[in-house]
PATI-134504 format. One record per residue (C-alpha): x, y, z; residue in one letter; residue number from 1. Coordinates in Angstrom, 1 decimal. Layout:
% residues N
NODE / X / Y / Z / A / NUM
...
This chain:
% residues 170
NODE / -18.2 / -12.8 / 11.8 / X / 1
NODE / -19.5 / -13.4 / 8.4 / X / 2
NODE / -17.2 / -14.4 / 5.4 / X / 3
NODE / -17.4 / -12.6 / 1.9 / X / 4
NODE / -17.3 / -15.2 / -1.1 / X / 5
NODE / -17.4 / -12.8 / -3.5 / X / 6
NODE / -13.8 / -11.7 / -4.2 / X / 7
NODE / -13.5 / -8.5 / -6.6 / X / 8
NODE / -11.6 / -9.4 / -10.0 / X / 9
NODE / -8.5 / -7.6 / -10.7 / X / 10
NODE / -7.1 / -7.3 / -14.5 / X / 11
NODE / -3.8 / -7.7 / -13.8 / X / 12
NODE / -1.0 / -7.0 / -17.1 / X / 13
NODE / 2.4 / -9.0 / -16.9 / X / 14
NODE / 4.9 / -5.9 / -18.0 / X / 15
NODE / 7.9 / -8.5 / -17.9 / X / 16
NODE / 7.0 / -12.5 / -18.2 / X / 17
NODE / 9.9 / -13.0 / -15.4 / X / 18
NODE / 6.9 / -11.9 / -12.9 / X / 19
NODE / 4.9 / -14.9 / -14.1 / X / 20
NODE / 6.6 / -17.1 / -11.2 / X / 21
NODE / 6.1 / -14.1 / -9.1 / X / 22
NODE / 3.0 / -13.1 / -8.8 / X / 23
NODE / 1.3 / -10.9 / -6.0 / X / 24
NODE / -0.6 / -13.3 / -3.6 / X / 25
NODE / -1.6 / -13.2 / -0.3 / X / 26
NODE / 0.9 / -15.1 / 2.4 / X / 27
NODE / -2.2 / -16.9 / 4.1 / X / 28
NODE / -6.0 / -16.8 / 4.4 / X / 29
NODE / -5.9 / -13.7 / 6.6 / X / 30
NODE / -3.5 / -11.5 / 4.9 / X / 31
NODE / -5.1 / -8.2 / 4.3 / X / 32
NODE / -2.3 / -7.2 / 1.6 / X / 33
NODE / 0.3 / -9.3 / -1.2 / X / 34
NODE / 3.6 / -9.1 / -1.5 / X / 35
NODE / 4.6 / -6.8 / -4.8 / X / 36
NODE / 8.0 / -7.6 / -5.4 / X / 37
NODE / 11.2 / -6.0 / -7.1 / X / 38
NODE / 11.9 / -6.8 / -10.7 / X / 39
NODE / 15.3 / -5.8 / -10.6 / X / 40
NODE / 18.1 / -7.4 / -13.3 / X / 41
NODE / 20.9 / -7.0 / -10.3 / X / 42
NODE / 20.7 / -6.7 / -7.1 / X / 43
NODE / 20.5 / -3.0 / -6.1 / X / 44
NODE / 22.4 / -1.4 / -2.9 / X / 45
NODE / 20.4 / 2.0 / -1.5 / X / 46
NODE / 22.7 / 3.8 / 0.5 / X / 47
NODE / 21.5 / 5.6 / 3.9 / X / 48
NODE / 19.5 / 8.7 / 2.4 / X / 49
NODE / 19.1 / 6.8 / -0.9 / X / 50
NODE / 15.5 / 6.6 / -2.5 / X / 51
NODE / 15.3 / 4.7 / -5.9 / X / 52
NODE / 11.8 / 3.8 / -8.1 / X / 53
NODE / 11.5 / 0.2 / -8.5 / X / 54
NODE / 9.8 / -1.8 / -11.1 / X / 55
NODE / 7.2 / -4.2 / -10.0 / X / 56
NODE / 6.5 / -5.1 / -13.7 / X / 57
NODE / 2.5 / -5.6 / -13.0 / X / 58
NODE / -0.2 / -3.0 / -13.8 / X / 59
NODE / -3.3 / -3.6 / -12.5 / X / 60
NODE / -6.5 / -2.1 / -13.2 / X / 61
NODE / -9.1 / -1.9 / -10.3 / X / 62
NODE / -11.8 / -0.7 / -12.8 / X / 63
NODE / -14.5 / -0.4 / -10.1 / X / 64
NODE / -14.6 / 3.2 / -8.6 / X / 65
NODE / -15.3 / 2.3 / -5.0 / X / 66
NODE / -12.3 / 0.4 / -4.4 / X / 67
NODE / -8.7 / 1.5 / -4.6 / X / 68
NODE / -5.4 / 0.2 / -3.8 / X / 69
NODE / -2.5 / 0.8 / -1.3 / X / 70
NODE / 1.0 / 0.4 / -1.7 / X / 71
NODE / 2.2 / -0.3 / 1.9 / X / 72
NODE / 6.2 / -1.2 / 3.6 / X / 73
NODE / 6.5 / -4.1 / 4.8 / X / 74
NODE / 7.3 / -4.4 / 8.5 / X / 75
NODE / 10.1 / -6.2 / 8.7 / X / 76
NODE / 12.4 / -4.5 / 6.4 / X / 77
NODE / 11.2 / -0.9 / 7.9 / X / 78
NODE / 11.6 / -2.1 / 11.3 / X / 79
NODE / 15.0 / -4.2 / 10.8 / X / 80
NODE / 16.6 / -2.6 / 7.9 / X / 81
NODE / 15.3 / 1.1 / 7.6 / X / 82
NODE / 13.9 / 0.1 / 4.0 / X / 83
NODE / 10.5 / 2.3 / 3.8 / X / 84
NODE / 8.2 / 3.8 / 0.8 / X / 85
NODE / 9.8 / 7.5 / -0.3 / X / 86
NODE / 6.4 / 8.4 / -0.4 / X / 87
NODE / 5.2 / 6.8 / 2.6 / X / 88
NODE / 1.7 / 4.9 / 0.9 / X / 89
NODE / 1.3 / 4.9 / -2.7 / X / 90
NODE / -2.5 / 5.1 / -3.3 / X / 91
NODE / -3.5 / 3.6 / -6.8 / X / 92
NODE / -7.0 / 5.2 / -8.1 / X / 93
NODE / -9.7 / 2.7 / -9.2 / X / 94
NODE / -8.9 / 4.3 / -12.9 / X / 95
NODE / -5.3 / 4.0 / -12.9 / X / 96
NODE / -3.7 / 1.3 / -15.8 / X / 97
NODE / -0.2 / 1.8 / -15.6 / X / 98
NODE / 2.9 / 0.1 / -14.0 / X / 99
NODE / 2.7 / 0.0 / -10.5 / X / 100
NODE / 6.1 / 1.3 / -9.1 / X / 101
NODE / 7.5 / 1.4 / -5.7 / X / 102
NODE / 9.4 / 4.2 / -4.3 / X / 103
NODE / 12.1 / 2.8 / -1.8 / X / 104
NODE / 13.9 / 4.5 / 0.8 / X / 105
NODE / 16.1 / 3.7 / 3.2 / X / 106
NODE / 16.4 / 5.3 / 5.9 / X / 107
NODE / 18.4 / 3.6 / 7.6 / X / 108
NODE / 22.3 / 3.9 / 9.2 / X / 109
NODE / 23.7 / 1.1 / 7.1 / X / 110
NODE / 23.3 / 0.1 / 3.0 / X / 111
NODE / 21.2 / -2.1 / 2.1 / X / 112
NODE / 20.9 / -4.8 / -0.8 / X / 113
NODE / 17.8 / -5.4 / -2.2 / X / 114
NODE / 17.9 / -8.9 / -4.8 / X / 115
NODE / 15.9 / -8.8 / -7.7 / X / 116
NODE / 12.1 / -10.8 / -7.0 / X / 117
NODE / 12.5 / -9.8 / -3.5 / X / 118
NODE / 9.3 / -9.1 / -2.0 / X / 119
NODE / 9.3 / -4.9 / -0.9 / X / 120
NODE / 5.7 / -3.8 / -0.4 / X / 121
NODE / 2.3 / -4.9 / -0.1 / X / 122
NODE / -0.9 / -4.4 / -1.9 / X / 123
NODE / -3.6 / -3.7 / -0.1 / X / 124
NODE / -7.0 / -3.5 / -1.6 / X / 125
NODE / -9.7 / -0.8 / 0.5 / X / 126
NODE / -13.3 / 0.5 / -0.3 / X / 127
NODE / -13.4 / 4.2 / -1.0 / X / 128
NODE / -16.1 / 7.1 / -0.5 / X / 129
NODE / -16.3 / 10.0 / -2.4 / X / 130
NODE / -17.5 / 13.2 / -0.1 / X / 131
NODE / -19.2 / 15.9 / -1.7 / X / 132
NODE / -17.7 / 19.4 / 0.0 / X / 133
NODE / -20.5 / 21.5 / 1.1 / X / 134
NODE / -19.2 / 25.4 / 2.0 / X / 135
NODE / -20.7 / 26.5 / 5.4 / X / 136
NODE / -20.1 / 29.3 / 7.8 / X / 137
NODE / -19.8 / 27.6 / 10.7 / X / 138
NODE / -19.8 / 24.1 / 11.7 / X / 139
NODE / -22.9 / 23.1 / 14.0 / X / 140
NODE / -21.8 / 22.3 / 17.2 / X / 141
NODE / -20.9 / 18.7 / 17.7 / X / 142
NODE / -22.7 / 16.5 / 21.0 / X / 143
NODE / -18.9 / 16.7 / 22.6 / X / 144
NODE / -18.4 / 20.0 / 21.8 / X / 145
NODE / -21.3 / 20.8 / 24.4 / X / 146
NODE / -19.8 / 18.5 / 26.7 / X / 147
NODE / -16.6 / 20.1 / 27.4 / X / 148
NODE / -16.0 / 22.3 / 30.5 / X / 149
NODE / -14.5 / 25.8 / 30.1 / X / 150
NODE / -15.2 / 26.0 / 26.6 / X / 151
NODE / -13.9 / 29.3 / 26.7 / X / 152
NODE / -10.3 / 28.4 / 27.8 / X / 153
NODE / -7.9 / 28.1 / 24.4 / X / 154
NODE / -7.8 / 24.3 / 23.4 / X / 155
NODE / -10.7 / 23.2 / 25.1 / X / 156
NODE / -13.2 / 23.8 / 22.5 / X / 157
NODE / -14.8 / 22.6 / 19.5 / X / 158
NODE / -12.3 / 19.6 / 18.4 / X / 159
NODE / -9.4 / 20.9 / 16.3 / X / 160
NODE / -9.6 / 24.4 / 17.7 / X / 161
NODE / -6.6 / 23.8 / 19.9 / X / 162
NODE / -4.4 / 22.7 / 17.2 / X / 163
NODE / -1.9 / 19.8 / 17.5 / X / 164
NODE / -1.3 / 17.6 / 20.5 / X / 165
NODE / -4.6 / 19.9 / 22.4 / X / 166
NODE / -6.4 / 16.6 / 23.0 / X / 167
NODE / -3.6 / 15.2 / 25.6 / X / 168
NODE / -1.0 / 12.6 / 25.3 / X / 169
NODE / -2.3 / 10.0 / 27.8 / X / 170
């Protein structure tokens, strides 16, 4: 598999100079996101139910229009502690320049203590593609769409027409 060199540059601003001996990086050479963390003064305790906004103290500026970043949970805490993103993934335009901030929710059964500098989320960096929408009256029939038996039977034609959960489980 080849390697890409060429790493794209991200202007990064230092909203707080306690973030300067916390800065996102990658955890080893195959991390696909870094850690953001919490720039908290005190530690903060979200109750079950409770979503709070939380300071990372870093904006950074992507700049170039086919990339754009994700703000992603981290595994552990969602899995063990019930500590997810309020809004699920935060997605941060190539044109964006302020703060990043990190909605946190925990949905959890039990509170939960999050320590100022602890690391909450990850940012991920993807390539984007901007569509052009094109109105039609129909769609042209796809090569599966032909390959489907009873095509008349609800759920069984064109993909989508059945709704949710028409393709199967298994």
């Amino acid at each position: 598999m080849p390697h890409r060199d060429a790493k794209p540059r991200l202007a990064v601003k230092l909203l707080d100079e306690r973030l300067r001996d916390h800065m996102p990086r990658y955890a080893t050479e195959g991390s696909a996101g870094m850690d953001l963390r919490a720039l908290l003064d005190a530690p903060l305790t979200l109750e079950p139910g409770q979503c709070e906004l939380v300071r990372t103290g870093l904006a950074i500026h992507i700049a170039d229009p086919g990339l754009a970043g994700l703000i992603l949970p981290r595994s552990g805490l969602g899995h063990k502690h019930g500590i997810v993103l309020g809004n699920l993934v935060g997605l941060i335009d190539s044109d964006y320049q302020g703060e990043l901030m990190i909605s946190v929710w925990n949905r959890g059964r039990s509170d939960f203590t999050l320590e100022p500098f602890e690391r909450l989320a990850q940012y991920v960096l993807v390539p984007v593609v901007q569509a052009e929408l094109e109105v039609v009256d129909d769609f042209e029939p796809g090569q599966n769409d032909t390959d489907r038996p009873d095509t008349d039977k609800p759920g069984t034609g064109p993909r989508g027409t059945g709704g949710f959960g028409s393709s199967g489980r298994h």
